[in-house]
C-alpha positions as CSV (number, residue, x, y, z in Angstrom):
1,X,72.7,85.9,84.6
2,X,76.0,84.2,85.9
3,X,75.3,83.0,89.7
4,X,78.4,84.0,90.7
5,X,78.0,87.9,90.4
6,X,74.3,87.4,91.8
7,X,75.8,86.1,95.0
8,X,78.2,88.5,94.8
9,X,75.8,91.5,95.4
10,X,73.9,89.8,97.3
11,X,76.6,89.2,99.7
12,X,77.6,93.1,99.4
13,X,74.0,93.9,99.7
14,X,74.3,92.4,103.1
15,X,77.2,93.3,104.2
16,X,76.1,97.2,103.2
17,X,73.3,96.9,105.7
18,X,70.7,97.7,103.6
19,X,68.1,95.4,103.2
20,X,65.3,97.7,102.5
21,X,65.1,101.0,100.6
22,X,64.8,104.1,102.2
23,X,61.1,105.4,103.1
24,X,62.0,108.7,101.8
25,X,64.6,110.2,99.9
26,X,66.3,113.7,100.8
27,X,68.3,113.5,98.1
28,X,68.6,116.8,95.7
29,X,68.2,116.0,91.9
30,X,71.3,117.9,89.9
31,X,68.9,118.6,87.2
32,X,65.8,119.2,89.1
33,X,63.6,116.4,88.1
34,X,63.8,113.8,91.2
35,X,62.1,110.6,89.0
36,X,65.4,108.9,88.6
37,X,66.0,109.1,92.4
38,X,62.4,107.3,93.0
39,X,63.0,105.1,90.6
40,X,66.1,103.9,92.3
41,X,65.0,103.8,95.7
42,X,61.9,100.9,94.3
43,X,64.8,98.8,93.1
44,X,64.9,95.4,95.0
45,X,68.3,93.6,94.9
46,X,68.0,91.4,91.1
47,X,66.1,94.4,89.2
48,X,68.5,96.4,86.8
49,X,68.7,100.0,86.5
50,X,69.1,102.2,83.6
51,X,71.8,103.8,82.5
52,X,70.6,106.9,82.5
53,X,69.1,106.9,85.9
54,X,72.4,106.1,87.1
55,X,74.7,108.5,85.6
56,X,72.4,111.0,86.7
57,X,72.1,109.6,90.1
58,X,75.8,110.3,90.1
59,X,75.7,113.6,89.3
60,X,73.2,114.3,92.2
61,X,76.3,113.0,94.3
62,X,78.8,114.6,92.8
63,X,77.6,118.1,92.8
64,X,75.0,117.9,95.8
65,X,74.5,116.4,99.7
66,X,74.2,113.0,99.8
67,X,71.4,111.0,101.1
68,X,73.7,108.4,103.5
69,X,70.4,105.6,103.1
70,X,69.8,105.8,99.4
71,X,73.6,106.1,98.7
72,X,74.2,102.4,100.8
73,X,71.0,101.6,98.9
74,X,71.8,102.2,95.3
75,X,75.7,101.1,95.6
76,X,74.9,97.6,94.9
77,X,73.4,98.5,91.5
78,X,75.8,101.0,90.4
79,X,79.0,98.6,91.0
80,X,77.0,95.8,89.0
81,X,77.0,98.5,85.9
82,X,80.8,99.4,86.8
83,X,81.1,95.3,86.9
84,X,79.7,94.9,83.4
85,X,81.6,97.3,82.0
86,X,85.0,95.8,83.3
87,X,83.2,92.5,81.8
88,X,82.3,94.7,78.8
89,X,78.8,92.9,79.5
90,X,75.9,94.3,77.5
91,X,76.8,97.7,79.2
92,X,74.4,100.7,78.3
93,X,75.6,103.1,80.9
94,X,77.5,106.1,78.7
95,X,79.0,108.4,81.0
96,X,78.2,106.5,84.3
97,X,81.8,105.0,84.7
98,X,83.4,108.0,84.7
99,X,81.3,109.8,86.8
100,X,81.3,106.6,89.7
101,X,85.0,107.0,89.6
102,X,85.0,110.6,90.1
103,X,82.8,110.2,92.9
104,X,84.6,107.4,94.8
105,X,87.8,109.8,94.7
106,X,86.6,113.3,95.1
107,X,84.0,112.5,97.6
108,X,84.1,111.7,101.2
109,X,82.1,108.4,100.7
110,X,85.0,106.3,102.8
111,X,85.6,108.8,104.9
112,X,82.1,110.2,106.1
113,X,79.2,107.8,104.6
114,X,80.4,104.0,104.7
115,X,81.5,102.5,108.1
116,X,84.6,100.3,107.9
117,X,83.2,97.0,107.2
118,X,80.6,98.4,104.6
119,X,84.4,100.2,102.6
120,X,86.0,97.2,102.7
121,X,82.7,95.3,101.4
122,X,82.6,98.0,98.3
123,X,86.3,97.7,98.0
124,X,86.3,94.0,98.1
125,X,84.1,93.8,95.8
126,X,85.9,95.9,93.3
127,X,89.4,93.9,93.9
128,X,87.4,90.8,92.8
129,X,85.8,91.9,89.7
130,X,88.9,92.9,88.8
131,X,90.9,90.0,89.7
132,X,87.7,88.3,88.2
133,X,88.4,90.6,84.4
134,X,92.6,89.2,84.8
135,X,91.6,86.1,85.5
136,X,89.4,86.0,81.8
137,X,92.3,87.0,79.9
138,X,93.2,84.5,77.5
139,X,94.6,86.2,74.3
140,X,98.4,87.5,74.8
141,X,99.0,89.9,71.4
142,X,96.6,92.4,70.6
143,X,96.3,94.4,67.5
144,X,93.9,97.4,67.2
145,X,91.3,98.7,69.3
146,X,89.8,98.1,71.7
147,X,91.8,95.6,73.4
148,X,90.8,94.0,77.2
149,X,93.8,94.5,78.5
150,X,93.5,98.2,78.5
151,X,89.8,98.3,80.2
152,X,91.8,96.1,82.9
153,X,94.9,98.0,83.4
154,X,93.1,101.4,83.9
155,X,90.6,99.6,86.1
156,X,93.8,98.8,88.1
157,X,95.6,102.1,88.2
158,X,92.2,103.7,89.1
159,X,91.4,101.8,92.1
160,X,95.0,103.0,93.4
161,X,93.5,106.5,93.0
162,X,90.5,105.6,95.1
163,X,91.7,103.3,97.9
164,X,94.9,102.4,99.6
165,X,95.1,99.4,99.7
166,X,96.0,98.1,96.4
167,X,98.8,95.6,97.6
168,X,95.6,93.1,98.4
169,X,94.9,93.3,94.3
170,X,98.6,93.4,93.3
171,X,99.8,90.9,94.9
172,X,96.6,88.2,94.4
173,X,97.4,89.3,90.4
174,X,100.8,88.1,91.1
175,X,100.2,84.8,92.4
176,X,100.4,83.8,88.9
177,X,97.6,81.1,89.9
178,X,95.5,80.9,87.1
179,X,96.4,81.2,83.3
180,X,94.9,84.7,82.9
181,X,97.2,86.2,85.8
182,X,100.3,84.9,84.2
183,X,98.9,86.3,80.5
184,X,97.9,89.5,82.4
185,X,101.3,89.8,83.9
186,X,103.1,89.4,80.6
187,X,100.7,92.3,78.9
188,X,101.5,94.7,81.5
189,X,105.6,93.3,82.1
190,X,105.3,94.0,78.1
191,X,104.7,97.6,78.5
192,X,107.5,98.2,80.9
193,X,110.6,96.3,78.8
194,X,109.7,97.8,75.2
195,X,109.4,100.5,73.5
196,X,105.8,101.4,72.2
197,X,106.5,101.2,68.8
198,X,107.9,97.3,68.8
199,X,106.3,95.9,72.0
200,X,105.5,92.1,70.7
201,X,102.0,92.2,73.2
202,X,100.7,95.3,71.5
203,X,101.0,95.9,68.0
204,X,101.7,99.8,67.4
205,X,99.4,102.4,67.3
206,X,98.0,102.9,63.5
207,X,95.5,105.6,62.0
208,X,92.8,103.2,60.4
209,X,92.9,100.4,63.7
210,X,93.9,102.3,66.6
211,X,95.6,100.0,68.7
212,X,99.2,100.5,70.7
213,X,100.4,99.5,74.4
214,X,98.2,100.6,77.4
215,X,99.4,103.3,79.3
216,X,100.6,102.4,82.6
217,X,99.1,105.8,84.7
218,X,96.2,106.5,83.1
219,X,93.1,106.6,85.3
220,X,89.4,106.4,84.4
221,X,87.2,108.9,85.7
222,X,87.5,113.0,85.4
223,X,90.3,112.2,87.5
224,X,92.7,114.5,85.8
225,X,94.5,115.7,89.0
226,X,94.2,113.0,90.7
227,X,96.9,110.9,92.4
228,X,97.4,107.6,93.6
229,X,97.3,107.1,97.2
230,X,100.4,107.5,99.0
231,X,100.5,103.9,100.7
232,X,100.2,103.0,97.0
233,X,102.9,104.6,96.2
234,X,104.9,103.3,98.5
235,X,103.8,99.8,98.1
236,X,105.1,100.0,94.5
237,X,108.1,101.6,95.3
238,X,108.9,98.8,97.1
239,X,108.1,96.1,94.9
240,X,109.5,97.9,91.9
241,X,112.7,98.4,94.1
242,X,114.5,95.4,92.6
243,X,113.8,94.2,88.7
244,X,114.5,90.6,89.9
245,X,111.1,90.8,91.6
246,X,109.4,91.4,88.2
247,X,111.7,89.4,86.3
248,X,110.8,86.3,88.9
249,X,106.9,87.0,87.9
250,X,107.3,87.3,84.5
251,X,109.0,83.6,84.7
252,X,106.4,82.0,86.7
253,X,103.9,83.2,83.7
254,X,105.9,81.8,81.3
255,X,106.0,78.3,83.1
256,X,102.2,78.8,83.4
257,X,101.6,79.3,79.9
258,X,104.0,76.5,78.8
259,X,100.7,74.7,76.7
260,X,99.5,78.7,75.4
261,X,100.3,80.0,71.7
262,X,101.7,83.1,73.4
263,X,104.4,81.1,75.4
264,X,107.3,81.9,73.0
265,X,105.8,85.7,73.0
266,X,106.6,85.2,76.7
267,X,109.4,83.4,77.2
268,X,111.4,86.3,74.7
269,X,109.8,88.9,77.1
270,X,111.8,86.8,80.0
271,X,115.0,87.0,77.7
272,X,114.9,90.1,76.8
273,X,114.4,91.3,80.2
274,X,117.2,89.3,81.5
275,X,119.6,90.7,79.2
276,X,121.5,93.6,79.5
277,X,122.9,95.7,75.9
278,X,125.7,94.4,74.8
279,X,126.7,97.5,73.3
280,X,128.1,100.3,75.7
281,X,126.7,102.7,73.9
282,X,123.2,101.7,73.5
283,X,120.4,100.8,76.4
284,X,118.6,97.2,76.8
285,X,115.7,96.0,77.6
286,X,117.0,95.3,80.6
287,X,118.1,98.6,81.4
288,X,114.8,100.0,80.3
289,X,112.7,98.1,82.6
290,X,114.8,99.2,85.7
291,X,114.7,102.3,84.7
292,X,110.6,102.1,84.3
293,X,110.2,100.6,87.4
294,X,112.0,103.5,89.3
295,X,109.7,106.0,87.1
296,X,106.3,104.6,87.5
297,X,105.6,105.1,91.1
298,X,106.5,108.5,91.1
299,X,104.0,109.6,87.7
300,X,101.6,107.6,89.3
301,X,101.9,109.8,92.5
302,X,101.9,113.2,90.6
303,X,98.8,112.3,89.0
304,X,100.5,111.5,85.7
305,X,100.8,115.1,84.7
306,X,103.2,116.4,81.7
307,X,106.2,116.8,83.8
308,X,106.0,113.6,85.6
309,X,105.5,111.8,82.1
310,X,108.2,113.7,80.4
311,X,110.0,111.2,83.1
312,X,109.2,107.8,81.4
313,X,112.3,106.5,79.5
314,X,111.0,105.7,76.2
């Protein structure tokens, strides 16, 4: 087990207060058999916890009261399974993901439940494994499916759903301080300069591999009405406000990854987003990422619904 996630939780473990289970447990089981919730509330910080115990554990929460003590109790272990699967680490938990993410946005549990210091410990925690998942990348071009950089890039447009405060995340990511943030930045710059069909990151979709650019609003979770938090919003209003911002990123990454076999891949992304059509009658690359940037903040405010797509310059 890598002794960097152990100290990890056990620093969240601490910071959540909870040092002990709780004596007794309140909580209502969703399906009427409570040995999942017993079984969780024996766990001592190191055990690991089924899969199935824990997407059922999140269905208690979901659709019932929660049980404040076994909820600060059990977070540590279900954010190691969310961990593993943004590691895609020997992950057995079908169904858990989705229903953690649903829960972290539709219920009050940052509101009502976690006191300041324990959100931003959760929260924290979450910016880091995902930073930690960017920071992996090493591969620039994909082709097929699956592909890291989409479990990465809906891990990031999902925590803008939950919490506000995703300039922290962005703006770490766009340090361009180690050679998976500048690789990172060049997938997802990718997606906003070409077209789906030719993007030079993302080979295009096909029937027998799957494959294709990540979509830049989709969320995890049974999030389907969701939104991203309006300070979100804003934040990337602002940052998307002027494509020289971007552009500057993008050639930072390709300075970084001046020694990579994906550099050229990167440096024509630089080019190409540099360059405006030289034909009147046609749009550039250039033209298409301003365009994008304006776009994107406002689908990912709407929730990313038909009408706000129908908005994305293709």
């Amino acid at each position: 087990m890598d002794s960097r996630i152990d100290q990890r939780l056990n620093d969240l473990y601490q910071r959540l207060g909870s040092v002990t289970p709780p004596e007794t447990i309140s909580q209502s089981a969703f399906d009427g058999d409570p040995a999942h919730l017993e079984r969780l509330a024996k766990l001592r910080l190191g055990q690991r916890v089924t899969g199935i115990d824990l997407a059922d554990y999140m269905d208690d929460v979901l659709y019932g009261e929660i049980q404040s003590s076994l909820l600060v109790h059990a977070l540590p272990f279900c954010v190691r399974a969310w961990h593993d699967y943004l590691r895609d680490e020997q992950f057995d938990c079908p169904g858990f993901v989705e229903l953690f993410y649903t829960v972290l946005a539709k219920k009050e549990i940052f509101t009502g439940i976690l006191t300041d210091d324990q959100r931003e410990a959760l929260l924290g925690f979450m910016r880091d494994s995902i930073l930690e998942e960017i920071d992996a990348q090493d591969r620039l071009r994909f082709e097929g499916y699956p592909a890291a950089p989409h479990r990465w890039i809906r891990a990031l447009t999902t925590y803008g759903v939950i919490a506000p405060d995703i300039e922290h995340l962005w703006m770490n990511w766009w340090s361009i301080s180690t050679i998976g943030r500048a690789i990172s930045a060049v997938q997802y710059a990718s997606c906003l300069v070409y077209p789906k069909d030719s993007n030079p990151v993302f080979a295009p979709w096909t029937r027998e591999k799957g494959g294709g650019p990540p979509c830049l609003w989709e969320f995890d979770g049974y999030l389907y009405e969701s939104t991203w938090k309006s300070q979100n919003v804003d934040f990337l209003q602002r940052l998307f406000r002027d494509p020289q911002i971007i552009i500057s990123v993008i050639r930072k990454a390709v300075l970084s990854l001046s020694q990579h076999d994906g550099f050229f891949t990167a440096q024509q992304l630089l080019a190409d987003s540099e360059s405006p059509s030289a034909n009147l009658k046609l749009r550039g690359a250039a033209e298409t990422l301003s365009e994008r940037l304006a776009a994107l903040p406002g689908i990912l405010g709407t929730g990313g619904t038909p009408e706000a797509t129908d908005l994305w310059p293709d």
